[in-house]
Backbone as ProteinMPNN parsed JSONL, in Angstrom:
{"seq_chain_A": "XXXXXXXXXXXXXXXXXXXXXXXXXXXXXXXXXXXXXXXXXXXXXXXXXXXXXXXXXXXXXXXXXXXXXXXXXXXXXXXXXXXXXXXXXXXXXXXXXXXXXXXXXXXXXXXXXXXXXXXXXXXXXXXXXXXXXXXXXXXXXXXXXXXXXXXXXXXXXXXXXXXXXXXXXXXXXXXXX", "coords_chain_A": {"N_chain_A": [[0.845, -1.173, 0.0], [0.069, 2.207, -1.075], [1.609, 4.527, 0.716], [1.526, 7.782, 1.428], [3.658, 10.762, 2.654], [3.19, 13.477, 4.974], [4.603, 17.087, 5.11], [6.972, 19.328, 3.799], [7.528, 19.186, 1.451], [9.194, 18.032, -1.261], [10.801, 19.317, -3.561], [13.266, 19.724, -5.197], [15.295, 18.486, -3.458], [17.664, 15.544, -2.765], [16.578, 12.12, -3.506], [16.432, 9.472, -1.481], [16.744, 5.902, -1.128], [14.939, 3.149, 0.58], [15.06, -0.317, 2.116], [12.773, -1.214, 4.255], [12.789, -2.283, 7.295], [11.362, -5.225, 9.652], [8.805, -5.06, 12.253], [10.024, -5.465, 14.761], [12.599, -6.39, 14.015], [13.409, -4.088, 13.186], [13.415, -2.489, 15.924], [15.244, -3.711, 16.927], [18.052, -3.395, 15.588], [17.784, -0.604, 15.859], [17.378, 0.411, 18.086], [20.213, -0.603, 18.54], [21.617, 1.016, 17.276], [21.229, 3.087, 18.343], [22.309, 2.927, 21.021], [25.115, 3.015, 20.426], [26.043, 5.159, 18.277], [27.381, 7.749, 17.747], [25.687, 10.308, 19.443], [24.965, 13.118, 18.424], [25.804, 12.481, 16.006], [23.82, 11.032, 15.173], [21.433, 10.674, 13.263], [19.087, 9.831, 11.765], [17.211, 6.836, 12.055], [17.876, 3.471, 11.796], [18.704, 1.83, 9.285], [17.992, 0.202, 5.47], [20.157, 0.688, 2.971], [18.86, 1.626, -0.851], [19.249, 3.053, -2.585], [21.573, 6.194, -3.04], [21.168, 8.48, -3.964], [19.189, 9.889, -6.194], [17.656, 12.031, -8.563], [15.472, 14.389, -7.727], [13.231, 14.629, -9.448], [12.281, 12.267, -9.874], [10.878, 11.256, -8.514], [7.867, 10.473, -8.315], [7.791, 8.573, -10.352], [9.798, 6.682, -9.333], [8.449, 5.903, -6.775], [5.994, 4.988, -8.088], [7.042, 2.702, -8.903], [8.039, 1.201, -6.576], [5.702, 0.934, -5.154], [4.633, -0.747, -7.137], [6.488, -3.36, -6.972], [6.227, -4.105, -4.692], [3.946, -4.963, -4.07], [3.754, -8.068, -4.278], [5.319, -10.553, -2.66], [7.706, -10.161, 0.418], [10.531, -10.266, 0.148], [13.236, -12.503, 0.994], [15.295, -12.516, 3.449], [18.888, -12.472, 5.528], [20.855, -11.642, 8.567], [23.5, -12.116, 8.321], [26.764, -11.543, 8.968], [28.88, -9.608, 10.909], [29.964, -6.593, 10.657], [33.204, -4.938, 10.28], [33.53, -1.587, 9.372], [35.768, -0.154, 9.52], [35.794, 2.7, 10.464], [33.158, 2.417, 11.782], [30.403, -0.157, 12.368], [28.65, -2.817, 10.971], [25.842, -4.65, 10.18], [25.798, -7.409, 7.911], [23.942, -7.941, 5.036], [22.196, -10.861, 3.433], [20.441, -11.022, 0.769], [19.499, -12.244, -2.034], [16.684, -12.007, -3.592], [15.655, -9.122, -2.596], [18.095, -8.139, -3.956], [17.417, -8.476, -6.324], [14.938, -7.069, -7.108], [16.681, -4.413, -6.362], [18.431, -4.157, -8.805], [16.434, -4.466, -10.867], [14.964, -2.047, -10.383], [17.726, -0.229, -10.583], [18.096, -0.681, -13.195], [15.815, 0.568, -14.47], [16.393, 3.324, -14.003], [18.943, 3.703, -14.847], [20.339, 5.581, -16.192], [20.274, 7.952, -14.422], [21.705, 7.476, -12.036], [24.168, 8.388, -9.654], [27.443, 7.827, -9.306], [27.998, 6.052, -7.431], [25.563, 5.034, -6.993], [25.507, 3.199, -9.242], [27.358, 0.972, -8.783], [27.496, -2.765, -7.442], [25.557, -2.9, -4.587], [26.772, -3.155, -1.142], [25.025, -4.253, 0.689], [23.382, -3.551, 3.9], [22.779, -2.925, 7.554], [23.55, -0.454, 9.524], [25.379, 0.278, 11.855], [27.023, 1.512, 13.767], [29.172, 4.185, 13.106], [31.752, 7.047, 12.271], [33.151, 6.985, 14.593], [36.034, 5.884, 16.855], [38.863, 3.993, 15.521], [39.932, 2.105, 17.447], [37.547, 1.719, 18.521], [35.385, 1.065, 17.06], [36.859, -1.664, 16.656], [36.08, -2.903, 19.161], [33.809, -3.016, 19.049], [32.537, -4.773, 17.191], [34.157, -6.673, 17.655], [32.544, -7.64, 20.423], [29.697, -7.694, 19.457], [30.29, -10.052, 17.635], [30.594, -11.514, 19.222], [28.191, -12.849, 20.251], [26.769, -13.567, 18.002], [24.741, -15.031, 15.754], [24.044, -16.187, 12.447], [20.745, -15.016, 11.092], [17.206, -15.103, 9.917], [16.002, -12.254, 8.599], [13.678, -9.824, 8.583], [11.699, -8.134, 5.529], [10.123, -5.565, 5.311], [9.178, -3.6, 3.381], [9.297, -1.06, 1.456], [10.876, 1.944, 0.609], [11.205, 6.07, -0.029], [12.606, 8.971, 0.228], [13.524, 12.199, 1.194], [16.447, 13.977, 0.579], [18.077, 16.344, 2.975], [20.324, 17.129, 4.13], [20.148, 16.498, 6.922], [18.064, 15.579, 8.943], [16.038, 12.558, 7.322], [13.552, 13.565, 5.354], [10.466, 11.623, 5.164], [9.126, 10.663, 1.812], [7.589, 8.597, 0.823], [6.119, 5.423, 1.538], [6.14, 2.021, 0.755], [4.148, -1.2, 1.792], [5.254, -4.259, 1.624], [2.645, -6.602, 0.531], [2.089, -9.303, -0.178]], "CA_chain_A": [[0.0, 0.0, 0.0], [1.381, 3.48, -0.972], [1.893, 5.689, 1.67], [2.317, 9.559, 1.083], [3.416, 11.827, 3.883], [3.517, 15.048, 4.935], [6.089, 17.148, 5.402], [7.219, 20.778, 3.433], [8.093, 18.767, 0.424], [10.746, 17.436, -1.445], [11.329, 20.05, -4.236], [15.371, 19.659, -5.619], [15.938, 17.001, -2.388], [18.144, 14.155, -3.778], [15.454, 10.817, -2.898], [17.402, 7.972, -0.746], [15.613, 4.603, -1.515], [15.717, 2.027, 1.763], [14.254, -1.227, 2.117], [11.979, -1.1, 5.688], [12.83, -3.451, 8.489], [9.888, -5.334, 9.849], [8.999, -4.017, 13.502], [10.595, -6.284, 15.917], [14.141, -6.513, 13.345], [13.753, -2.844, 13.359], [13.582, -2.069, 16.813], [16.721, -4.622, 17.548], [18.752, -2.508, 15.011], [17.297, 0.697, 15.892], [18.43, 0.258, 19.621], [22.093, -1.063, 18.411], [22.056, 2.22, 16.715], [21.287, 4.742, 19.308], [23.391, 2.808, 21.862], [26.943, 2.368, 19.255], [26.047, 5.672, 17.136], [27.628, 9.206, 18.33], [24.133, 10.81, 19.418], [24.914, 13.994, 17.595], [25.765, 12.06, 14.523], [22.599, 9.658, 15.091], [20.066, 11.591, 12.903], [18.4, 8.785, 10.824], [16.904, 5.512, 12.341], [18.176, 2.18, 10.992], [17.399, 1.631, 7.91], [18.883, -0.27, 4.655], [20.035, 1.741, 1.91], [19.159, 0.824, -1.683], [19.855, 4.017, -3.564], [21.67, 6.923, -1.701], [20.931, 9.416, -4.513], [18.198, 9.807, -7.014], [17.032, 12.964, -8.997], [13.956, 15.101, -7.232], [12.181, 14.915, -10.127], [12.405, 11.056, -10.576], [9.783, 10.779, -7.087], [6.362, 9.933, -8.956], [8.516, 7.199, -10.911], [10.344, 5.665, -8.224], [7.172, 5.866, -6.275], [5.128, 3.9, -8.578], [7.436, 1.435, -8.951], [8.313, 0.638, -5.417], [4.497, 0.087, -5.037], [4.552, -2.45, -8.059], [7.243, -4.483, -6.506], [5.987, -4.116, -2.818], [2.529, -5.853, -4.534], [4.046, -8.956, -3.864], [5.663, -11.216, -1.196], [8.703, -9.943, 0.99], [12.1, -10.401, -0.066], [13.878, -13.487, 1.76], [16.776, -11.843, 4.135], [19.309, -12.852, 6.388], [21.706, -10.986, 8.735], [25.165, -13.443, 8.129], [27.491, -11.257, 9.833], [29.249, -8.839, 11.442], [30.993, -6.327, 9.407], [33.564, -3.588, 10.597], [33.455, -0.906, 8.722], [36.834, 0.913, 9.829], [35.215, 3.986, 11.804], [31.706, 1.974, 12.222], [29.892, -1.504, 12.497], [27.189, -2.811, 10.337], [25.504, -5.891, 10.039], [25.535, -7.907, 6.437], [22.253, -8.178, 4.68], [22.188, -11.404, 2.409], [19.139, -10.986, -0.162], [19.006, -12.169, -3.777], [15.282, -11.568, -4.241], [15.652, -7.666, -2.199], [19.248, -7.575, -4.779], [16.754, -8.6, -7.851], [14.443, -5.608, -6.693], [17.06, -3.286, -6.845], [18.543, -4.166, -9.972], [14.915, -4.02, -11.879], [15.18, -0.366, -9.822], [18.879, 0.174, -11.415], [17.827, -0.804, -14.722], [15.077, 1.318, -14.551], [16.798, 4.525, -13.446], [20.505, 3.75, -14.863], [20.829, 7.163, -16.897], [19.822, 8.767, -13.19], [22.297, 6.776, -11.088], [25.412, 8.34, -9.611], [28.423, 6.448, -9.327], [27.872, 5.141, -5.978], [24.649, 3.865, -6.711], [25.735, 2.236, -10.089], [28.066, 0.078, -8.2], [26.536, -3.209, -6.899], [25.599, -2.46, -3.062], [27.357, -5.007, -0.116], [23.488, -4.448, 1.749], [23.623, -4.104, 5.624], [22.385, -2.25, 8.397], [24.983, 0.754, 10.292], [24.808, 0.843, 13.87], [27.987, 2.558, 14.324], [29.922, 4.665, 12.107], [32.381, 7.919, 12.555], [34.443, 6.68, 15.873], [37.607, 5.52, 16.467], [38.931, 2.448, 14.771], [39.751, 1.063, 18.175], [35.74, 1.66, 19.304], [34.547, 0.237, 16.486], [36.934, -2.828, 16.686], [35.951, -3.638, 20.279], [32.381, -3.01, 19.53], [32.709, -5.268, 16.249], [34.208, -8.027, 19.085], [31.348, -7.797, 21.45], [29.367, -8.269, 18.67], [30.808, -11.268, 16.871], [30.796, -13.383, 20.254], [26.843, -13.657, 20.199], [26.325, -13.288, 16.536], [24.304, -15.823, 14.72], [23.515, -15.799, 11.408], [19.428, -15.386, 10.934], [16.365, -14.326, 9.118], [15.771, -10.084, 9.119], [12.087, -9.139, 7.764], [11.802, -6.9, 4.817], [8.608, -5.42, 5.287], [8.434, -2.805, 2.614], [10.453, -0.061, 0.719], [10.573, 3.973, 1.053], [11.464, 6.706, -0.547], [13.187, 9.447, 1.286], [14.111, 13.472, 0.966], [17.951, 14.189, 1.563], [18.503, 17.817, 2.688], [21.67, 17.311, 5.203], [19.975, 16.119, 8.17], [17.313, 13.81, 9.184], [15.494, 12.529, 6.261], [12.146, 13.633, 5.049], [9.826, 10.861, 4.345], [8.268, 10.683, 0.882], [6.861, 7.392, 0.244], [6.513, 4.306, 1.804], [4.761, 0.823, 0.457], [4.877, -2.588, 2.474], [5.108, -5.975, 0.859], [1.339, -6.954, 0.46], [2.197, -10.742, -0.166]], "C_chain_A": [[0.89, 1.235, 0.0], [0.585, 4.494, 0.199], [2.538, 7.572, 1.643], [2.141, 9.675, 2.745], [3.206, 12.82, 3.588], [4.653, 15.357, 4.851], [5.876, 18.625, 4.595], [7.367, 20.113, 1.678], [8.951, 18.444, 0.195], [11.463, 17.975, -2.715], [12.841, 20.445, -4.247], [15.963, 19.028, -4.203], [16.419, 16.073, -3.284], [16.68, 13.64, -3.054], [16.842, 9.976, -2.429], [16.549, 6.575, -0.554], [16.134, 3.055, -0.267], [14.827, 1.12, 1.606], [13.83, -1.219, 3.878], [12.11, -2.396, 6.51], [11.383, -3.873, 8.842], [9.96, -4.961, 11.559], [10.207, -4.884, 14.74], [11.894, -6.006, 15.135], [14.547, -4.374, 13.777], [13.92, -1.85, 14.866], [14.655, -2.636, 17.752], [17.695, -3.718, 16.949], [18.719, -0.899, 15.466], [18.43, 1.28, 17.416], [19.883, 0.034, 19.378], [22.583, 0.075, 18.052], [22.013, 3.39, 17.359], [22.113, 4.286, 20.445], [24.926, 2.766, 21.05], [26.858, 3.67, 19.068], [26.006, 6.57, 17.843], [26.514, 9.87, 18.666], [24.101, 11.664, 18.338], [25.446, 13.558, 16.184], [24.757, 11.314, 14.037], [21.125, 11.002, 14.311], [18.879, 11.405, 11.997], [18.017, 7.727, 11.478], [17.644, 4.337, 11.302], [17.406, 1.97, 10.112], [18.482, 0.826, 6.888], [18.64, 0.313, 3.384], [20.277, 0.862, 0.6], [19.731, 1.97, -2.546], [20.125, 4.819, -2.552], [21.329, 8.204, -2.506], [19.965, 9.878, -5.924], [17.704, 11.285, -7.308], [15.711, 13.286, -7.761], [13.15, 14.577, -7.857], [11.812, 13.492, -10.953], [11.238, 10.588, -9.513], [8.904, 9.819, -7.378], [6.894, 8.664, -9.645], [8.984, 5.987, -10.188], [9.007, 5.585, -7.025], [6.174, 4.821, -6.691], [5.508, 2.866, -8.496], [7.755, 0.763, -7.706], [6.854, -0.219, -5.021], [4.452, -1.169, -5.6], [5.155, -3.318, -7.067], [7.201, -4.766, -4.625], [3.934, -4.713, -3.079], [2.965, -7.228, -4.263], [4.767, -9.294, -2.575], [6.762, -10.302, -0.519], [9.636, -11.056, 0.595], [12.617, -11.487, 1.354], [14.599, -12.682, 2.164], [17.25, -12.686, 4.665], [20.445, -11.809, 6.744], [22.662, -12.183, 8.668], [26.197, -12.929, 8.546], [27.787, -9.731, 10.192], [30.181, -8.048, 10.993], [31.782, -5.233, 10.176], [33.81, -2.524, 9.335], [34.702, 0.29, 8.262], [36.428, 1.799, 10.909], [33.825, 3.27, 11.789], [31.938, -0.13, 12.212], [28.696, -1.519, 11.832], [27.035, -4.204, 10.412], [25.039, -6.264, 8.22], [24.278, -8.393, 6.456], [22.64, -9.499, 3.707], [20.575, -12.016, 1.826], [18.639, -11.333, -1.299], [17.502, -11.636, -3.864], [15.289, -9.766, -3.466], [16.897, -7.424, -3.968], [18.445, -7.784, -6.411], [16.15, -7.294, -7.946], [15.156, -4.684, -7.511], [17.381, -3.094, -7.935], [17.39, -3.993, -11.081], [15.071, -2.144, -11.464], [16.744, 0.441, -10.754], [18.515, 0.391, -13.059], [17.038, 0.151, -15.143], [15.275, 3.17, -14.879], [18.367, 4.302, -14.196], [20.903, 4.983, -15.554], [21.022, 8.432, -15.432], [20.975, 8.271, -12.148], [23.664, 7.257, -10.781], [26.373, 7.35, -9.149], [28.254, 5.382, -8.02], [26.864, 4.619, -6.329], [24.716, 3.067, -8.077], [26.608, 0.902, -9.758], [27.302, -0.761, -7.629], [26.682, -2.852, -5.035], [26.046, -4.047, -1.922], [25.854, -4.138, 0.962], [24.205, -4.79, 2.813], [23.241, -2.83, 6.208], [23.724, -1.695, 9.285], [24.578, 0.662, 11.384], [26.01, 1.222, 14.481], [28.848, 3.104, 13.516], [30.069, 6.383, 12.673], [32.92, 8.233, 14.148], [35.306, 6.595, 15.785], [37.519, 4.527, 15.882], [38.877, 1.528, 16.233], [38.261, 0.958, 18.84], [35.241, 0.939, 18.302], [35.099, -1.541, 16.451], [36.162, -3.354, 18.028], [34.633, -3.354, 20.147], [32.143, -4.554, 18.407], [33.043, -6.995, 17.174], [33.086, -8.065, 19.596], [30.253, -8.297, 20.561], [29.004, -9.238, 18.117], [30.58, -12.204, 18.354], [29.62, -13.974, 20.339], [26.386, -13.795, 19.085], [26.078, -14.987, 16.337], [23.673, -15.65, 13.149], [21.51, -15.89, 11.672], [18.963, -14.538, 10.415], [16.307, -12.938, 9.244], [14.514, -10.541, 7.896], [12.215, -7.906, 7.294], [10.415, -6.678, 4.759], [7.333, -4.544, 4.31], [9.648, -2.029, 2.244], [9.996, 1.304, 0.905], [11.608, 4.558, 0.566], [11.972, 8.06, 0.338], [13.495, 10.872, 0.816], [15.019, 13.863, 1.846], [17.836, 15.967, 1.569], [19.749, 18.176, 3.65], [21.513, 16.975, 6.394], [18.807, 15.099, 8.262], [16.791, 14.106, 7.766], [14.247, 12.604, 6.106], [11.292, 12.299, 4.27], [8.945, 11.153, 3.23], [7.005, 9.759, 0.685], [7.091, 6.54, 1.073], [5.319, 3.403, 1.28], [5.522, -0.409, 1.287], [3.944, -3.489, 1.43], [3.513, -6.309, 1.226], [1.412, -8.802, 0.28], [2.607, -11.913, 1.359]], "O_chain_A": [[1.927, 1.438, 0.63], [-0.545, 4.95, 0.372], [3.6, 8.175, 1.801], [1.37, 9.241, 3.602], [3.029, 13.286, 2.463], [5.619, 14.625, 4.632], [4.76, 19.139, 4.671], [7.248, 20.938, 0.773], [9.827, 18.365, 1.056], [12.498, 17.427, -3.092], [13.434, 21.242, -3.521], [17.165, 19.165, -3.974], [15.867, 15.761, -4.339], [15.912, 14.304, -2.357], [17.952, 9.931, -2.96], [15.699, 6.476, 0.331], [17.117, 2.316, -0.254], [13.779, 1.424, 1.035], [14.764, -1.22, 4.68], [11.483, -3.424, 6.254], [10.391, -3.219, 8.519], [11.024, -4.627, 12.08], [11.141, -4.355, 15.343], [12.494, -5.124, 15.75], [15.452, -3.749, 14.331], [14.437, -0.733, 14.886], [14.936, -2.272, 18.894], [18.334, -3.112, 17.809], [19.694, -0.158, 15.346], [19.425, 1.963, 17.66], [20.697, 0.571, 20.129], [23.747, 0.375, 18.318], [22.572, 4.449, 17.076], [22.731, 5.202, 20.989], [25.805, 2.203, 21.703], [27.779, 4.086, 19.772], [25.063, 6.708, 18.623], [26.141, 10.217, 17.545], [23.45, 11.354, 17.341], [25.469, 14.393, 15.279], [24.645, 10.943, 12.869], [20.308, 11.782, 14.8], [18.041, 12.207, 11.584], [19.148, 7.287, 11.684], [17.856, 4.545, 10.108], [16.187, 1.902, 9.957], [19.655, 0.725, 7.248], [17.574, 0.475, 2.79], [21.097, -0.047, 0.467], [20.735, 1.722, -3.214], [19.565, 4.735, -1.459], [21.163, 9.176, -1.769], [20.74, 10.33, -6.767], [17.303, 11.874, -6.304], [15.179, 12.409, -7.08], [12.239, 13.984, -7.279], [11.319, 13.389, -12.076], [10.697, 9.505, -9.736], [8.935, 8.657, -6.971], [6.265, 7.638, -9.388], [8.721, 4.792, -10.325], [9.181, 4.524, -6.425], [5.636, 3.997, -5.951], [4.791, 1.939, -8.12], [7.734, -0.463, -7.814], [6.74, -1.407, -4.717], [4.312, -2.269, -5.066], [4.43, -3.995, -6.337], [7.87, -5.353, -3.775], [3.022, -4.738, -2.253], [1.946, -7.704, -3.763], [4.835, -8.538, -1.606], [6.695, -9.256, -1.164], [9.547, -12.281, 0.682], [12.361, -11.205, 2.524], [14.812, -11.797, 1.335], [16.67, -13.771, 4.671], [21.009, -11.16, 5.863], [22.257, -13.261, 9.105], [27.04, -13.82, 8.658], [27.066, -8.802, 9.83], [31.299, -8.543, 10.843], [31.039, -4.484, 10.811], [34.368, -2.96, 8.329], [34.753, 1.125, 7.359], [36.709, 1.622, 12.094], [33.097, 4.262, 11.781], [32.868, -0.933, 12.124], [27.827, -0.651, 11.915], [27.989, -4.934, 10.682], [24.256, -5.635, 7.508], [23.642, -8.989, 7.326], [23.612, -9.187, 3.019], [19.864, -12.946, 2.208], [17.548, -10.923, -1.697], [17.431, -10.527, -4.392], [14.632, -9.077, -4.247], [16.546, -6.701, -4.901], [18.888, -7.292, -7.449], [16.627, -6.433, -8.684], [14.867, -4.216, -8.612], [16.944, -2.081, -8.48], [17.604, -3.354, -12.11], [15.256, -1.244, -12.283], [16.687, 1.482, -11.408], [18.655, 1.352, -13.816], [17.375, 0.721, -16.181], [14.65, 3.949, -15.599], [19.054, 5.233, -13.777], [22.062, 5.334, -15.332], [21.698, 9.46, -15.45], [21.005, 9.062, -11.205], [24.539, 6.733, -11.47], [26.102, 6.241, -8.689], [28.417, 4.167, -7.913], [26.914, 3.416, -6.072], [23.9, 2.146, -8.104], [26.508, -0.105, -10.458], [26.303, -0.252, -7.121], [27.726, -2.621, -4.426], [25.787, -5.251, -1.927], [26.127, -3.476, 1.963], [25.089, -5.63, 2.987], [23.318, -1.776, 5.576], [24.682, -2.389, 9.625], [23.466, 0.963, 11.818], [26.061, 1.265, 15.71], [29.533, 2.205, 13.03], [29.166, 6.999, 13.24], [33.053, 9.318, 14.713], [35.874, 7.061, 14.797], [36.442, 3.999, 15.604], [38.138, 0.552, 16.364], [37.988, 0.069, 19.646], [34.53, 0.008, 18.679], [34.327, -2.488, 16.304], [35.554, -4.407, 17.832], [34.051, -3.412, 21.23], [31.515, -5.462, 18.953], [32.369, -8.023, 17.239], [32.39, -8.834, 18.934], [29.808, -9.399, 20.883], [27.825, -9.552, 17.948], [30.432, -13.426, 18.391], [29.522, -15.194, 20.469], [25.261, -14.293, 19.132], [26.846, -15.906, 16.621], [22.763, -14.846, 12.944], [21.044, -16.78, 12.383], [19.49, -13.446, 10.205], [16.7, -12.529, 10.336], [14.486, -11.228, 6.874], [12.582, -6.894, 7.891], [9.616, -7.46, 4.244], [6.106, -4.502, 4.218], [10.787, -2.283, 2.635], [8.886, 1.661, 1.301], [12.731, 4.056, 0.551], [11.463, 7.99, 1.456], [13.853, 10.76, -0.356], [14.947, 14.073, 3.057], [17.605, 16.697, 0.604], [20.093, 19.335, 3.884], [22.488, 17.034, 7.143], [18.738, 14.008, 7.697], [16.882, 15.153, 7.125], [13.593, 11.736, 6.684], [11.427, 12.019, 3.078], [7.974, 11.863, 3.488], [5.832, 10.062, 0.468], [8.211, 6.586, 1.581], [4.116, 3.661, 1.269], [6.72, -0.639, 1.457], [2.855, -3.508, 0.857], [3.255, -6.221, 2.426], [0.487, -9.42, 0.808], [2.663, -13.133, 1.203]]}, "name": "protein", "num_of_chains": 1, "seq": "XXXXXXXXXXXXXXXXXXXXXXXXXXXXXXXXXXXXXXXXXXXXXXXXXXXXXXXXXXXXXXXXXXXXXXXXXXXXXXXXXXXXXXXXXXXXXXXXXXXXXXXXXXXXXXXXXXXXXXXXXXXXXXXXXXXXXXXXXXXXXXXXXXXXXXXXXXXXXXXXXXXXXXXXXXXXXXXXX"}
């Protein structure tokens, strides 16, 4: 189902395109991220990024289509590990059917795509990034000692307005299947 918000608009905002945790995954991540994640750098919720930059004026497009492909089931996930990042910690996403998604989304948009998002994406959730190296190794340890690999729920996709600080929601649709 598409979801418009409010908000002031999103007139010449890049769009940032995430795939939506389901509530319980998202409130395990969410928490990892406000306890790990500098406060004053914490200005986004957990989220998983599929595009980080997309035209303004591509919205109504990428909009429709997120709906289409959020008409069907949810995307298989799994978190599989524990990644350091250098100055952060993220957790690995492994998705073929989310990584099919995006690519139909790439293909779609590839004249629109700056370089970062033409590259394929290593998917995963941030829950600490711009520390030291030694904070993120010893958080990256603590980590890894209970880590199991398992399922993460994709519950839907969203559309996003970047203007330098938190992000304005545009769109969101959840998986109907």
């Amino acid at each position: 189902m598409l979801t418009p918000h409010g908000g002031t608009g999103g007139a010449g905002a890049p769009i940032i395109v995430t795939a939506l945790l389901g509530r319980a995954d998202f409130a395990w991540a969410d928490g990892l991220r406000r306890a790990h994640f500098p406060p004053e750098r914490n200005l986004i919720p957990a989220h998983l990024t599929l595009f980080h930059h997309l035209p303004p004026s591509a919205l109504a497009e990428v909009a429709a289509r997120l709906k289409r492909l959020c008409a069907g089931p949810s995307p298989a996930a799994r978190l599989t590990e524990v990644m350091l990042l250098g100055r952060g910690v993220a957790f690995r996403v492994e998705s073929p059917d989310l990584m099919a998604m995006r690519d139909e989304l790439a293909d779609a948009f590839a004249g629109l795509l700056t370089p970062q998002d033409q590259a394929r994406p290593r998917l995963h959730i941030t829950v600490q990034n711009k520390v030291s190296p030694q904070e993120a190794k010893a958080l990256v340890a603590q980590l890894r000692a209970d880590f199991r690999s398992r399922p993460l729920t994709i519950a839907g996709l969203a559309a996003w307005h970047y203007r330098g600080g938190p992000w304005e929601p545009a769109m969101q649709a959840m998986f109907r299947g």
